[in-house]
C-alpha positions as CSV (number, residue, x, y, z in Angstrom):
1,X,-0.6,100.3,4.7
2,X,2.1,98.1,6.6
3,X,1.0,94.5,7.2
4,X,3.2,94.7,10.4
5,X,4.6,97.4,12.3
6,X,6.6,97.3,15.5
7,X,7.0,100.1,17.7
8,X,9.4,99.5,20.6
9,X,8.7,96.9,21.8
10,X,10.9,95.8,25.4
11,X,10.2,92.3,27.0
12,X,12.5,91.9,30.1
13,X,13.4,89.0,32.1
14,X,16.4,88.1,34.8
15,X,18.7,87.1,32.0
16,X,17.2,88.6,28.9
17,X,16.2,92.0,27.5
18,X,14.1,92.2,24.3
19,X,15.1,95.6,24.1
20,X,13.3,98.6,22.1
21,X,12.5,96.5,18.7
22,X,10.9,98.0,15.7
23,X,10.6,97.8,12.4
24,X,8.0,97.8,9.9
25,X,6.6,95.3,6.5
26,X,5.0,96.4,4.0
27,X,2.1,94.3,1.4
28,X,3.5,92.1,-0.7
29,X,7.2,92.1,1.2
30,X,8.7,89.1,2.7
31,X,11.2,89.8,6.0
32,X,13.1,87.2,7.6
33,X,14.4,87.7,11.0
34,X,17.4,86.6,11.4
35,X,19.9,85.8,14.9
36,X,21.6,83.2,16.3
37,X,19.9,81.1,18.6
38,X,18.5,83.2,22.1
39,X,19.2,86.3,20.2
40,X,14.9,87.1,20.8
41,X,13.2,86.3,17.7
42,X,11.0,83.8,19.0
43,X,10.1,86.3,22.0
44,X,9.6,89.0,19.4
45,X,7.1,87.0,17.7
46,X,5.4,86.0,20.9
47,X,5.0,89.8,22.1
48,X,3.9,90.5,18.7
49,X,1.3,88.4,19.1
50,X,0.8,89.2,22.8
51,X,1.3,86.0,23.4
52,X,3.5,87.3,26.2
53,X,3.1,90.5,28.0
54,X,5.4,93.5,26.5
55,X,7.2,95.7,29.2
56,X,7.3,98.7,26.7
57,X,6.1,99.2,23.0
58,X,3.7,98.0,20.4
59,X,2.6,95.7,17.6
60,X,0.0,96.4,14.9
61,X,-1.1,94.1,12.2
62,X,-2.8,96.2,9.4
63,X,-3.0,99.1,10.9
64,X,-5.2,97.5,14.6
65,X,-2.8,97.6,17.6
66,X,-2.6,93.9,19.1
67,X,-3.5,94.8,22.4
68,X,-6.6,96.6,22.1
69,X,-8.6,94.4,18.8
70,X,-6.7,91.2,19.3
71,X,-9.1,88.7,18.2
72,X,-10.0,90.9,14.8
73,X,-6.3,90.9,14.4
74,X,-5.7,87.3,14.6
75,X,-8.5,86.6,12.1
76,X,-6.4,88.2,9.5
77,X,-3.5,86.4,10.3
78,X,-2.0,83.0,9.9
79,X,0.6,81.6,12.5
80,X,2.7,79.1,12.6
81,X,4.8,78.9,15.8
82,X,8.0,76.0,16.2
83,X,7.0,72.3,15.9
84,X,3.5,72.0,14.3
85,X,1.8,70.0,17.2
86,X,-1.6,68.1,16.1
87,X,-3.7,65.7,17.7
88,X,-1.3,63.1,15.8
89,X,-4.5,60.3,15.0
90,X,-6.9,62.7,14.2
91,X,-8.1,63.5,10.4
92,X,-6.6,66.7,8.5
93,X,-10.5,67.0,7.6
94,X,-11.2,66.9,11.9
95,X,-8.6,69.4,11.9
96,X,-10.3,71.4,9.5
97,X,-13.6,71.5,11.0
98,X,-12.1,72.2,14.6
99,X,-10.3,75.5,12.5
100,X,-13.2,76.9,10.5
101,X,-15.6,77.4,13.5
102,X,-13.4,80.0,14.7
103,X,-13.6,81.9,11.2
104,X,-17.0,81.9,10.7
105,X,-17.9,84.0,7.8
106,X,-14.5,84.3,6.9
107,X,-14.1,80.7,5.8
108,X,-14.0,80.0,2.5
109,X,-14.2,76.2,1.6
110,X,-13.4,76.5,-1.9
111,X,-10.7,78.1,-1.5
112,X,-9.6,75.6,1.5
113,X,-10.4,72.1,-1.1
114,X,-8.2,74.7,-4.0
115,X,-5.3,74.8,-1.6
116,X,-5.1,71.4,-0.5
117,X,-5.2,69.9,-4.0
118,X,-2.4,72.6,-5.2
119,X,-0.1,71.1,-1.9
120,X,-1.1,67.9,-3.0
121,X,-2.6,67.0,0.4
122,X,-4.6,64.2,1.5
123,X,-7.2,65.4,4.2
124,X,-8.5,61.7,4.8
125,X,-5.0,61.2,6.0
126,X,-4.0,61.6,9.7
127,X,-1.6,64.6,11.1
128,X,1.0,62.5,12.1
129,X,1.5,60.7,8.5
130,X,2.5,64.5,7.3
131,X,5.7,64.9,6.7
132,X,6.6,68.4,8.3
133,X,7.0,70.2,5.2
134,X,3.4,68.8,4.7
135,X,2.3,70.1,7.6
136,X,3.7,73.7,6.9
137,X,1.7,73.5,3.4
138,X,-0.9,72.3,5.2
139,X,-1.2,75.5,7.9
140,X,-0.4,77.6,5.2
141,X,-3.6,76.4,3.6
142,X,-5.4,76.8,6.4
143,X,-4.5,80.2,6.8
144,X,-5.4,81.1,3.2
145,X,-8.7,79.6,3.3
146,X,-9.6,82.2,5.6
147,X,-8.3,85.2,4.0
148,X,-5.0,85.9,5.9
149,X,-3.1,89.0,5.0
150,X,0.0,88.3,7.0
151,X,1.9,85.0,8.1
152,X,3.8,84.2,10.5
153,X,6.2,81.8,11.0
154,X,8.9,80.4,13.6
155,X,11.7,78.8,12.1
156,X,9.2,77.1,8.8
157,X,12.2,75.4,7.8
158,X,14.2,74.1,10.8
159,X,14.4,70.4,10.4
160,X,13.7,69.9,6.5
161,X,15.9,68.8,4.3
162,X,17.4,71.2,1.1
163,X,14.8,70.3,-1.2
164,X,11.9,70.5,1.0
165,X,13.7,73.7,2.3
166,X,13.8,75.3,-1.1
167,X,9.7,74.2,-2.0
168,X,9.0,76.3,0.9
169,X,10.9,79.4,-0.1
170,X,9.6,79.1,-3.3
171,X,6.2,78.8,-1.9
172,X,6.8,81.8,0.1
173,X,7.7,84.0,-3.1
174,X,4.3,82.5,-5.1
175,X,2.2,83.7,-2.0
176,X,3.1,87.4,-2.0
177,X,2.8,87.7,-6.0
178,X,-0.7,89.2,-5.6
179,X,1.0,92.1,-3.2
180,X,-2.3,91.4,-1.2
181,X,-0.5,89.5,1.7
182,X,2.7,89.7,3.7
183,X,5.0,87.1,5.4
184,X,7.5,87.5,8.9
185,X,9.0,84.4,9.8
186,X,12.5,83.7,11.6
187,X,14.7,81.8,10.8
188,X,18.7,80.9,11.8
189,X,19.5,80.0,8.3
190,X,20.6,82.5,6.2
191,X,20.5,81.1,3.1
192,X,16.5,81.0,3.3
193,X,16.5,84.5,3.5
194,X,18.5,85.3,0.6
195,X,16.1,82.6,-1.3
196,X,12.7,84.5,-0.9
197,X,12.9,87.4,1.4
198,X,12.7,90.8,0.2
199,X,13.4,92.3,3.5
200,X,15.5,91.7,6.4
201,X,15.8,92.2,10.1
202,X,18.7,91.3,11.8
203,X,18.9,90.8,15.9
204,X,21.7,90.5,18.3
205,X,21.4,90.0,22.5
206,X,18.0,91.1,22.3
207,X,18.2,94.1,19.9
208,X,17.6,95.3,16.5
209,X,20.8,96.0,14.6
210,X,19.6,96.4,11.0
211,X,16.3,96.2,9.5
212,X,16.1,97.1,5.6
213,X,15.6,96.1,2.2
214,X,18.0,92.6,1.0
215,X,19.7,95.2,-1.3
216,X,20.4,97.8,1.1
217,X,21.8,95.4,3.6
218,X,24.2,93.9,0.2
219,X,25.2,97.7,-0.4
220,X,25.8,98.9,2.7
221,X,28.1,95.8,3.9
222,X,29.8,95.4,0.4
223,X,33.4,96.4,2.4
224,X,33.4,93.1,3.7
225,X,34.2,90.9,0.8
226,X,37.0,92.6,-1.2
227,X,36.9,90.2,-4.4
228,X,33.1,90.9,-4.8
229,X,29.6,91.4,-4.0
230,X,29.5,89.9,-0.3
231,X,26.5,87.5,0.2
232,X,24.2,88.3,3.0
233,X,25.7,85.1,4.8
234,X,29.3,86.7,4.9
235,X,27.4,89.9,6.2
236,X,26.0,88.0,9.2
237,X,29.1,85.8,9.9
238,X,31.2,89.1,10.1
239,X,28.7,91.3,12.0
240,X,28.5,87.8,14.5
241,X,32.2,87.7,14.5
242,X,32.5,91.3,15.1
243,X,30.7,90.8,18.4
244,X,33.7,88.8,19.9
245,X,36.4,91.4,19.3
246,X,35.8,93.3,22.0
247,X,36.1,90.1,24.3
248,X,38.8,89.1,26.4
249,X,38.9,85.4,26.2
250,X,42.1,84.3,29.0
C-alpha cells in the first residue's frame, strides 16, 4: 500500500497554477520534493493536507482520501510545516499534554519518554531554549509516540547548520529502516536529498516534471556530465538552467 498518493491535484490562483500534480510513495521510501523557491511545494503540501481547498484532484494517505476521513488521516500522520511555532515559555512536557489529548488511545507514553531520551531532550525545558534542530527531533518524537506512518515536512532543514543538517538526514534514513513508515518533506537544498531520500519529485512553475526513484533520475540525466556520473545537483541546475533558454532577455 502507498503511504501517499497524489492524483491531480490543481490549486489555482491570479498568479499561480498548482497544476495537475501526482505522484505516489511507497512504505519505507523517503521522497524529497524539490523546486526553487515559489515553484509550489509548500502549496502542494498544504492541498495535501486540505489545508487549502484543491481546484481539481486528490490526496490519500494509506489508502483514505483526505477529503472525506480527514481527521482518521491526520491521526496517522506527523507534520511539520515551516518555522516550528510554540508557545515559546511553555514546558515541552505542557506541550506534550496539550498533543496527546487529541490521540487518545493512540498515545503511547513509553514510547514518547523512549524518543525523548534517544533525542537527548529535556521536557522540563521550555520551547524557546530548543535549538531548531531540537525542535524538529522533538515533533518528530511527538509524532512517533502516536504511531505515525507518514511525515511530513516543510523545508526540516532550512536554517541549520551542516552538522545539524546531516543529524537530520541521518535521522530520516534510521526512521524508515522498519519499512513500517514513510517520509515527504521539501526541501530547496539538493544535497539533503541525495543524503537520505530514496525517491524524488521535482517541480517547476507549479508542475511536476519528474517524479522517480534517486537512481532513475541519475540514469536518465547521465548525458549531462560527460566526465562522469552527474550528481543529482548538476541534474537540477541544468534542468533549472534549461528553463531560461527559451527566454529573450533584451
Amino acid at each position: 500500500m502507498n503511504s501517499l498518493c497524489v492524483r491531480g491535484l490543481t490549486k489555482r490562483y491570479p498568479k499561480f497554477t498548482l497544476e495537475n500534480v501526482s505522484f505516489s510513495l511507497g512504505e519505507g521510501r523517503i521522497m524529497g520534493l524539490i523546486g526553487r523557491n515559489g515553484a509550489g511545494k509548500s502549496t502542494t503540501i498544504k492541498a495535501i493536507l486540505n489545508m487549502i481547498h484543491a481546484d481539481a484532484g486528490s490526496a490519500e494517505i494509506l489508502g483514505m482520501r483526505v477529503t472525506e476521513k480527514e481527521t482518521e488521516c491526520k491521526k496517522n500522520i506527523g507534520v511539520v510545516l515551516g518555522g516550528i511555532n510554540f508557545y515559546p515559555k511553555k514546558k515541552l512536557s505542557a506541550i506534550k499534554n496539550t498533543v496527546r489529548s487529541f490521540y487518545g488511545d493512540k498515545w503511547n507514553e513509553e514510547k514518547y519518554l523512549k524518543y525523548i531520551k534517544l533525542f537527548e531532550i529535556d521536557d522540563k525545558k521550555t520551547a524557546d531554549q530548543l535549538s531548531t534542530g531540537m525542535k524538529i527531533k522533538f515533533m518528530i518524537a511527538l509524532a512517533l509516540s502516536h504511531g505515525a506512518k507518514l511525515l511530513i515536512f516543510d523545508e526540516p532543514t532550512s536554517g541549520l547548520d551542516p552538522v545539524s543538517r546531516d543529524d537530520i538526514c541521518n535521522l530520516f534514513k534510521s526512521l524508515v529502516k522498519s519499512g513500517e513508515r514513510a517520509i515527504f518533506f521539501s526541501t530547496h537544498i539538493i544535497s539533503d536529498i541525495e543524503k537520505c531520500a530514496t525517491h524524488v519529485t521535482y517541480i517547476h512553475d507549479g508542475e511536476i516534471a519528474e517524479s522517480t526513484s534517486v537512481d532513475n533520475m541519475l540514469d536518465k540525466y547521465s548525458y549531462i556530465k560527460e566526465d562522469g556520473k552527474p550528481t543529482l545537483e548538476d541534474i537540477i541546475v541544468s534542468l533549472e538552467r534549461t528553463d531560461y533558454d527559451d527566454k529573450i532577455f533584451d
